[in-house]
C-alpha positions as semicolon CSV with decimal commas, in nm:
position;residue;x (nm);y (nm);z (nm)
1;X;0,000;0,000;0,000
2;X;0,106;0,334;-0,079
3;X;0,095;0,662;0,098
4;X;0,126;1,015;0,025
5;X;0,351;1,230;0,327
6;X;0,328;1,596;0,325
7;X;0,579;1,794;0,605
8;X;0,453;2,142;0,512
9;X;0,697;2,400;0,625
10;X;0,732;2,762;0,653
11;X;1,095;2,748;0,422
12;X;1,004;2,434;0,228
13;X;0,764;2,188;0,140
14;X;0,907;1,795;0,236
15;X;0,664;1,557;-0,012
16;X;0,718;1,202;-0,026
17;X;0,582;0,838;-0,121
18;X;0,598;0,568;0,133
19;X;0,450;0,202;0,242
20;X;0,275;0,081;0,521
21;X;0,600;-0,012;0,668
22;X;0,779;0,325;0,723
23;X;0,942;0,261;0,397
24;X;1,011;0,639;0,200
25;X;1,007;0,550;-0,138
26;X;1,109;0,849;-0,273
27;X;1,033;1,260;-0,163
28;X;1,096;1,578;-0,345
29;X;1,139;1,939;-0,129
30;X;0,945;2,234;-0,268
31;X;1,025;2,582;-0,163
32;X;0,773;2,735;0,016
33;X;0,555;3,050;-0,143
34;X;0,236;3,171;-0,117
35;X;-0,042;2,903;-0,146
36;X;-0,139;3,004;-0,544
37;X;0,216;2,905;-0,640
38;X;0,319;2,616;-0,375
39;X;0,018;2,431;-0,361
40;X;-0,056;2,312;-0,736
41;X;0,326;2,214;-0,738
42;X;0,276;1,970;-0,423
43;X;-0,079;1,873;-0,588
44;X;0,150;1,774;-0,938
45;X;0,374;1,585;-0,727
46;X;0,111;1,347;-0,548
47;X;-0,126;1,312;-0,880
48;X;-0,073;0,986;-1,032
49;X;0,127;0,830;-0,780
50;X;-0,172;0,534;-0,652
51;X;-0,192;0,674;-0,275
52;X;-0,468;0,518;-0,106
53;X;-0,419;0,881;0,122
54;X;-0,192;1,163;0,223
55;X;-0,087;1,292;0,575
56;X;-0,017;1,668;0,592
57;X;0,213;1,777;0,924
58;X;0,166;2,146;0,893
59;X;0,312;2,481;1,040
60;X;0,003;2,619;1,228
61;X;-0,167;2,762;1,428
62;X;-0,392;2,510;1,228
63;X;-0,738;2,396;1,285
64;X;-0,794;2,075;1,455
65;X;-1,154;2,038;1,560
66;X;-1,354;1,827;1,296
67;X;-1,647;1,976;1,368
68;X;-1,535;2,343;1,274
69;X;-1,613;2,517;1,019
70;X;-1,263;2,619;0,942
71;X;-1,088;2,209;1,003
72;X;-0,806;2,146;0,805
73;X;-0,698;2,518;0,779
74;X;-0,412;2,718;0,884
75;X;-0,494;2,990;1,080
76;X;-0,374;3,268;1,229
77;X;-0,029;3,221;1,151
78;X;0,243;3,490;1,093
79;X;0,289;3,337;0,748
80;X;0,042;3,600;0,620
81;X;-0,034;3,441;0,267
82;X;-0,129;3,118;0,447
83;X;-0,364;3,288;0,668
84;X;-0,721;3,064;0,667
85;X;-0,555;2,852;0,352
86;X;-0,780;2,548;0,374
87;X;-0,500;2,311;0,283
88;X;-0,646;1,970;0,374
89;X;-0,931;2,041;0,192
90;X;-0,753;2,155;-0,148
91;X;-0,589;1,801;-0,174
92;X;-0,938;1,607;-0,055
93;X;-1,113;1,833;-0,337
94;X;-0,831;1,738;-0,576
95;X;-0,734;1,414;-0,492
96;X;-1,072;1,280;-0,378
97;X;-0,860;1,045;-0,125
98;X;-0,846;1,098;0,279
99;X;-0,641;1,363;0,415
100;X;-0,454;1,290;0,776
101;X;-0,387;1,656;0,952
102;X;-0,188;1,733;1,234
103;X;0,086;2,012;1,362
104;X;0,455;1,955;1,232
105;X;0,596;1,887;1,550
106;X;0,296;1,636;1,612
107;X;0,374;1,502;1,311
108;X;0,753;1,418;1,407
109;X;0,609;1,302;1,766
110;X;0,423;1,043;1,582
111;X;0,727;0,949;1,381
112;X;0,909;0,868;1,707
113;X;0,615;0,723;1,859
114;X;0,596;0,486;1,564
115;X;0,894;0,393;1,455
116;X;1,196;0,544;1,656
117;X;1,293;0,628;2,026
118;X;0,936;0,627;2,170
119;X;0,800;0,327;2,062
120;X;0,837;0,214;2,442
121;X;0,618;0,497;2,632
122;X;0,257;0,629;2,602
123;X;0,348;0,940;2,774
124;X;0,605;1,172;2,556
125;X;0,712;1,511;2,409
126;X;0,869;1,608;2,121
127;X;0,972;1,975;2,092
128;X;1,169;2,107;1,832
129;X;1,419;2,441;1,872
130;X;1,457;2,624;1,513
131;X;1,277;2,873;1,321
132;X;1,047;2,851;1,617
133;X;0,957;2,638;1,894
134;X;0,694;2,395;1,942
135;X;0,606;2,085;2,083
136;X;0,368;1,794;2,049
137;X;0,253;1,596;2,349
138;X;0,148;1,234;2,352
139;X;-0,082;1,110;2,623
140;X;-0,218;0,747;2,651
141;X;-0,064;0,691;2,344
142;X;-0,285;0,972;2,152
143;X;-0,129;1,283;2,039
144;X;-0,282;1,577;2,280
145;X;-0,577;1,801;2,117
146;X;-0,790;1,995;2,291
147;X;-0,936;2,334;2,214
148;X;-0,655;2,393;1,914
149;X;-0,322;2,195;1,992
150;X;-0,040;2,288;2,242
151;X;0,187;2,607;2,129
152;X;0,444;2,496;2,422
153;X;0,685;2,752;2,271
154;X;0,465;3,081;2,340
155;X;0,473;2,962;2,701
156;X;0,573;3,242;2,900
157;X;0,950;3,245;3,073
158;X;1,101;3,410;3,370
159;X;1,396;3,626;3,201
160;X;1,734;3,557;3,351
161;X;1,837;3,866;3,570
162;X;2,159;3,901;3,406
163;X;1,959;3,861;3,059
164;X;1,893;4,231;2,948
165;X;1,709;4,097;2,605
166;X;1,406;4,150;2,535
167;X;1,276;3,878;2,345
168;X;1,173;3,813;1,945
169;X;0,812;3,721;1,946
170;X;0,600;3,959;1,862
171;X;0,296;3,847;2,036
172;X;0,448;3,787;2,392
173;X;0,750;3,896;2,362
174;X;1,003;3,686;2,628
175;X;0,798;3,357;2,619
176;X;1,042;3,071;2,519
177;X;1,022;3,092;2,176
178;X;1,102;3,488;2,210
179;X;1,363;3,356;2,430
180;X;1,477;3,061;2,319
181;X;1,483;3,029;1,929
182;X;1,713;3,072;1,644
183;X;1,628;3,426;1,533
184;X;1,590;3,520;1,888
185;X;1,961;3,337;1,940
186;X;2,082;3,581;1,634
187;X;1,882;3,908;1,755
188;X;2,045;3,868;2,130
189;X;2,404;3,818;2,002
190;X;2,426;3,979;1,641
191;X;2,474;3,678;1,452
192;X;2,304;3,356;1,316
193;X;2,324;3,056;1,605
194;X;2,585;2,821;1,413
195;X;2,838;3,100;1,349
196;X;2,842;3,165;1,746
197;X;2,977;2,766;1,844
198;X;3,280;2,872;1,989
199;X;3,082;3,095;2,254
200;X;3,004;2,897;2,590
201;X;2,829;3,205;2,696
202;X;2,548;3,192;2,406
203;X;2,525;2,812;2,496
204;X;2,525;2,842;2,868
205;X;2,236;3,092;2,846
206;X;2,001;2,867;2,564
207;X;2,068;2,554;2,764
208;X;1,909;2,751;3,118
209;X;1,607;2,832;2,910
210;X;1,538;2,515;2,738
211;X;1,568;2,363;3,115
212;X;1,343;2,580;3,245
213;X;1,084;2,497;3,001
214;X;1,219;2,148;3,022
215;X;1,123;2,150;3,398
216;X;0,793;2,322;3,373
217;X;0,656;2,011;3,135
218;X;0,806;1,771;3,358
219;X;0,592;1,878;3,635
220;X;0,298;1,951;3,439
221;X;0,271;1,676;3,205
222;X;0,477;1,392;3,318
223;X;0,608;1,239;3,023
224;X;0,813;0,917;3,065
225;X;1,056;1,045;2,761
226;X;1,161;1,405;2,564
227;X;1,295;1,448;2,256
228;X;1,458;1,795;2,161
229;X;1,495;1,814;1,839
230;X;1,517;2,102;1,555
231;X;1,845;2,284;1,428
232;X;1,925;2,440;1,724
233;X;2,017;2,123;1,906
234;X;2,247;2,054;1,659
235;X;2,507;2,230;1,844
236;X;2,743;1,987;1,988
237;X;2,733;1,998;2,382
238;X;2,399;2,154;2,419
239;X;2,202;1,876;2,529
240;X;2,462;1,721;2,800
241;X;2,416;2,111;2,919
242;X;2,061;2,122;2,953
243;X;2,061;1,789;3,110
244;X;2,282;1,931;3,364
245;X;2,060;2,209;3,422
246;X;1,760;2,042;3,445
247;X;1,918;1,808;3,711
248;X;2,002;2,146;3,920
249;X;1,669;2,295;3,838
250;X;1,471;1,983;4,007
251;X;1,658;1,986;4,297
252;X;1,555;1,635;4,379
253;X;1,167;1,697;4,406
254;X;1,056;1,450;4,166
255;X;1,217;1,090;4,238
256;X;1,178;0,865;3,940
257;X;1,365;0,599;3,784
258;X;1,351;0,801;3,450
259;X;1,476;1,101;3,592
260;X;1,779;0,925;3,744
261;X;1,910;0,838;3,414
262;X;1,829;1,175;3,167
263;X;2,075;1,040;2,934
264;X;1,792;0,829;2,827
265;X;1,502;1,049;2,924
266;X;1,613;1,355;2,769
267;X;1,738;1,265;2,391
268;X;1,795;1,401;2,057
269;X;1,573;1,264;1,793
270;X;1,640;0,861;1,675
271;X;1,525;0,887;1,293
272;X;1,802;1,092;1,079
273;X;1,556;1,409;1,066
274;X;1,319;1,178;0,893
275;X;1,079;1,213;1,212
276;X;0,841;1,474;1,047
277;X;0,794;1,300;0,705
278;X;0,772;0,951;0,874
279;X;0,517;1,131;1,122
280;X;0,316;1,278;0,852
281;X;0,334;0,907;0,680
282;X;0,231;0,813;0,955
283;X;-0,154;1,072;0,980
284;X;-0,228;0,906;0,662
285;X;-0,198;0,560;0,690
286;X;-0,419;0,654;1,022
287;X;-0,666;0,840;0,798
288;X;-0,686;0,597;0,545
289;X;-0,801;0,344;0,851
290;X;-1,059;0,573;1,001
291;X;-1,244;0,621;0,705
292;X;-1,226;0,282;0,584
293;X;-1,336;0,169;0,909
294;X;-1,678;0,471;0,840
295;X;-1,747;0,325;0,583
């Protein structure tokens, strides 16, 4: 059986063919434009190829509730041409197949979930530190929706008293996103994040925040295992620092026999950075069984 994937990005567009098995049979990456120019280029890619459906993990805000007017669209994001694009229902009109939806970082969640690091636990995050931050949040084994989906990296931070910054989002200004992500990284110290490697300073500071956010899930949501993922951690040394700082940030409240070893609770990603597309794989083969099952 074949499947579409669709890991729909703010820079680029990740499309690919795959089977049942986690198997990515091939995959193209389209530059992201505005949605009169991008989409009928991912729609030529998928046409013709036999998929019995197509999973979209998408950039939101996005629209989760199926009973919403306005399900399957991105909302109010700060992509402004995307604003209310219905995008799962431009490849159901044109491909007349069913369309899996779900946040990126859901999306590479799921990918873990199914076939990498977190095949073992019900209870996990995945949060990704780029562009932007976000994270997706498995509970019970089902990815976490509720009113929209959980935009972990607008949550707001305590700022560092030695931290004079004043944060990059525009909406809330120091949350950890503001804080914590790549342009913020290059608005703080003057240049992009990889050219600034040989600075502990830039390091020491991104690891406190990430363990402070770190800290706050752990006592909110409990998950047996985190993954941080995203370009950000792709500095060498960062996570063995926020593990560190974590440790010293729990000061012992919370005894468990995850949180004695975070070399294995607190990872980097297990799949090669094929987490998203495998994720989004992943929303269609799911799709494909819910509606067959309707039926």
């Amino acid at each position: 059986m074949l499947f579409g994937a669709l890991e729909a990005g703010g820079t680029k567009m990740v499309c690919a063919i795959g089977n049942e098995k986690g198997e990515i049979l091939e995959r193209v990456s389209i530059p992201t434009e505005t949605p009169e120019v991008t989409l009928p280029k991912l729609l030529a890619y998928f046409e013709g190829k036999g998929i019995l459906a197509l999973g979209i993990g998408c950039f939101g805000p996005i629209d989760l509730n199926e009973s919403s007017d306005t399900y399957g669209y991105i909302t109010t994001t700060p992509k402004l041409p995307w604003v209310n694009c219905d995008i799962c229902g431009y490849f159901r009109e044109h491909l007349q197949i069913p369309v899996g939806f779900d946040t990126d970082v859901n999306g590479s969640l799921l990918g873990e979930a199914t076939w990498g690091c977190l095949q073992d636990v019900k209870n996990a995050m995945y949060i990704t530190i780029g562009t932007g931050i976000g994270a997706g949040v498995m509970t019970e084994g089902k990815l976490l929706h509720g009113m929209l989906h959980p935009e972990c990296g607008h949550m707001l931070m305590p700022v560092r008293s030695d931290d004079t910054y004043g944060g990059k989002c525009p909406y809330h200004g120091t949350c950890l996103e503001g804080l914590a992500a790549g342009p913020a990284i290059e608005a703080r110290w003057g240049q992009k994040a990889e050219t600034l490697y040989d600075r502990p300073e830039v390091w020491e500071l991104e690891a406190h925040y990430l363990a402070v956010a770190v800290v706050n899930f752990i006592m909110t949501l409990s998950p047996q295992k985190i993954i941080l993922g995203g370009g950000v951690m792709h500095k060498d040394g960062l996570m063995p620092m926020v593990r560190q700082k974590v440790k010293e940030q729990m000061a012992g409240y919370i005894r468990t026999k995850e949180l004695e070893d975070l070399d294995s609770y607190l990872v980097l990603p297990s799949l090669d950075d094929n987490q998203g597309i495998l994720g989004a794989l992943k929303l269609g083969m799911d799709r494909y069984e819910k509606e067959k099952t309707v039926c």
